[in-house]
C-alpha positions in Angstrom: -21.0 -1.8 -6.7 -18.1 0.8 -7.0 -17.9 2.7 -10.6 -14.3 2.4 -11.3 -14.7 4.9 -13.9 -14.9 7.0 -11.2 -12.1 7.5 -8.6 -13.3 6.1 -4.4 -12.7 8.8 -2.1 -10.0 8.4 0.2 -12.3 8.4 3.7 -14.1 5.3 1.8 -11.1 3.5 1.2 -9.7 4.5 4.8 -12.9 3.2 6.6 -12.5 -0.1 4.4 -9.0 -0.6 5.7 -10.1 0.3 9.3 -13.0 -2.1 8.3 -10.4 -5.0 7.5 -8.1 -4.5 10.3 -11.2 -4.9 12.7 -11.7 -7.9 11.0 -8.2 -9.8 10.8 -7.8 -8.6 14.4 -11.3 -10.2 15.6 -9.3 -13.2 13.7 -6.4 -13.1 15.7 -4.5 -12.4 12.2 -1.9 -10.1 11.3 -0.6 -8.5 8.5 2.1 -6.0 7.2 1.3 -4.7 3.4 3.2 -2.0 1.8 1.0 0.1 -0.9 1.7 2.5 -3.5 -0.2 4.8 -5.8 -2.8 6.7 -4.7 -3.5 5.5 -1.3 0.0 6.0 -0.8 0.5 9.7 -1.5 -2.5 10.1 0.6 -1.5 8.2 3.5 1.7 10.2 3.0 0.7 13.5 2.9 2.1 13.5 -0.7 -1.4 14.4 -2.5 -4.8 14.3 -1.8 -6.8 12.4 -4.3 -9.4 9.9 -4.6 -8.3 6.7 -6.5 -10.0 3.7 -7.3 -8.1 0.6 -5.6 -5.4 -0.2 -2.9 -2.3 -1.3 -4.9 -0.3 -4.1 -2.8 3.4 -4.2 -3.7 4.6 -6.4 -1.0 4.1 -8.2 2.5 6.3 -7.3 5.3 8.1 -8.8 8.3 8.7 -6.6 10.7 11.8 -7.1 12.8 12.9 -5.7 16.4 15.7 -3.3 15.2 16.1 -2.4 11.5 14.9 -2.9 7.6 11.8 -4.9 7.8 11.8 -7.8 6.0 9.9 -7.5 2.6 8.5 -10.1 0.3 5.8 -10.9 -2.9 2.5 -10.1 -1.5 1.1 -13.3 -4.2 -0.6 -15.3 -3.1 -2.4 -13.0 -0.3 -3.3 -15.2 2.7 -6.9 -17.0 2.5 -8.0 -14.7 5.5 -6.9 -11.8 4.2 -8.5 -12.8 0.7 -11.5 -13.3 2.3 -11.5 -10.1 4.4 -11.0 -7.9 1.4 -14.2 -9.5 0.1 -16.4 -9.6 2.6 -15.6 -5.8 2.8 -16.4 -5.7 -0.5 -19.4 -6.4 -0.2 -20.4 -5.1 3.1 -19.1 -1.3 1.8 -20.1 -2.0 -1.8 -16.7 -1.7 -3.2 -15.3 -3.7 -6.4 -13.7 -6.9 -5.4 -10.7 -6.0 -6.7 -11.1 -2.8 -4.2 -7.5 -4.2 -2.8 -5.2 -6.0 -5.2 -1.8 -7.0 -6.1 -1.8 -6.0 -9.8 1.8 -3.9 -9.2 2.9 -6.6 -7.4 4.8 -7.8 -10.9 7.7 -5.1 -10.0 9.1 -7.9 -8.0 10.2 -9.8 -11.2 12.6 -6.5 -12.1 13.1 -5.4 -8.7 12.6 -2.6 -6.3 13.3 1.3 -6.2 17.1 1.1 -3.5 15.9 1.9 0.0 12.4 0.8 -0.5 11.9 -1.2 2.6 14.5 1.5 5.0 11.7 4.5 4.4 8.5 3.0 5.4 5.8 4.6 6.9 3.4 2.2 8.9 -0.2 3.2 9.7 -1.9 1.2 11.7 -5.6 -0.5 11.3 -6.8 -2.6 13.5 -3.5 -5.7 13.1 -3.8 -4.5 9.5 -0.4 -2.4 9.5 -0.2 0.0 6.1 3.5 0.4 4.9 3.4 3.7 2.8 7.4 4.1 0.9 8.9 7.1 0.7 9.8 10.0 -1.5 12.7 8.7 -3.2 10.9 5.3 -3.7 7.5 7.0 -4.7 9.3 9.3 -7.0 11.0 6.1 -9.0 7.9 4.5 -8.9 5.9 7.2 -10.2 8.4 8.0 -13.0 9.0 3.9 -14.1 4.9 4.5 -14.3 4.6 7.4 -16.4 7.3 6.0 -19.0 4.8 3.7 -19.3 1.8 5.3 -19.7 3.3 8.2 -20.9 3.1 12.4 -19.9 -0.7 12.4 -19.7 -1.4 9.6 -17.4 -2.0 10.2 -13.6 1.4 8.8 -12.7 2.5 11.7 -14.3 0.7 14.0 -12.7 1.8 12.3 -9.4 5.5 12.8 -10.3 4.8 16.7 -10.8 3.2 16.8 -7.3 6.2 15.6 -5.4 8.0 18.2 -6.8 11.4 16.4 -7.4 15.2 17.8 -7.4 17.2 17.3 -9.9 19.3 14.6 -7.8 15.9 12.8 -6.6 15.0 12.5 -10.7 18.4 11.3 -11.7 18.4 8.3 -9.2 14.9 7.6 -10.4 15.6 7.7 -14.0 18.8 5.5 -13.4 16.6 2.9 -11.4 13.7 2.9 -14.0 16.7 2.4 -17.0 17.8 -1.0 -15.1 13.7 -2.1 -15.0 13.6 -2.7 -19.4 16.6 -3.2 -21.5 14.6 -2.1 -24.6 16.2 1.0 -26.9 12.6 2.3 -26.9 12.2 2.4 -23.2 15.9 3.9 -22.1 14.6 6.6 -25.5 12.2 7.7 -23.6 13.9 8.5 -20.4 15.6 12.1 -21.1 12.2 13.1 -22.5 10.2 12.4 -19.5 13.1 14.0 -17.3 12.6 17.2 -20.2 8.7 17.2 -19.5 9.5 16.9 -15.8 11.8 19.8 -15.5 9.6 22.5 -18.0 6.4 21.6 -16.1 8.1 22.3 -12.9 9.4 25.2 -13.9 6.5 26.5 -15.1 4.6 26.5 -12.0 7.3 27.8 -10.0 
């Protein structure tokens, strides 16, 4: 069973993706999920890091020409339910090894041009929608307000190195996601903590 104290390396959570694809294809299923965290900067060249889970943020429906179509992953399909679990087990990951924990953004809504700047890696007919760096970077800073500086959403933000422009658009998404005086307080510090830390490893 996986220690999720301890983060899975990204070649084991690659081979359990290849691992499901093979699977829902041997199935004659389909599917189209978008990730973030981790897996996601990986996938995009972002960061390399291990990480403990596959965060699920949405399904997808791809279409010939344009935006793909992009809905709540919950309730995942029973086939795909039971494909994460049976590679679960048969890799001796935590059941929970692919999830849809994040998927609660959908009740405040998504960073703008989410679903415009996939990325799609294939595995098997499991096809990986991976957003990009504006999305990431809102959803990485909406994360660390959170969690706050030391958390590794934080130290995600720093990696992608944004601009000034890409953390203004991201702090005015994140202020329309809680209406709280606490929360919109806390904005100008992150973007403070952001802009000294890059600047000190410039």
């Amino acid at each position: 069973m996986l220690d999720r104290s301890e983060p899975t390396t990204l070649g084991a959570l690659l081979a359990a993706l290849r691992a499901l694809g093979t699977l829902l294809e041997s199935q004659g299923a389909t599917e189209h999920l978008v990730v973030v965290g981790g897996v996601a900067m990986n996938l995009r060249g972002f960061h390399l890091r291990g990480t403990a889970d596959v965060d699920v943020i949405a399904r997808g429906t791809p279409v010939p020409e344009g935006v793909p179509l992009l809905f709540a992953p919950e309730p995942l399909p029973p086939a795909l339910q039971a494909g994460i679990l049976r590679v679960a087990r048969d890799f001796g990951l935590d059941p929970d090894w692919m999830n849809t924990v994040v998927a609660s953004q959908w009740l405040t809504g998504m960073p703008p041009g989410l679903a415009g700047d996939l990325e799609w890696h294939r595995f098997g007919t499991l096809y990986v929608g991976v957003p990009g760096r504006e999305a990431m970077i809102a959803l990485k800073l909406f994360a660390a307000l959170d969690l706050g500086p030391g958390s590794v959403h934080m130290q995600d933000l720093l990696r992608l190195r944004p601009t000034d422009q890409e953390l203004e658009r991201a702090a005015a998404w994140a202020a329309t996601q809680d209406a709280s005086e606490a929360f919109h307080a806390q904005i100008p510090q992150a973007l403070a903590h952001v802009r000294s830390q890059l600047r000190i490893a410039e």
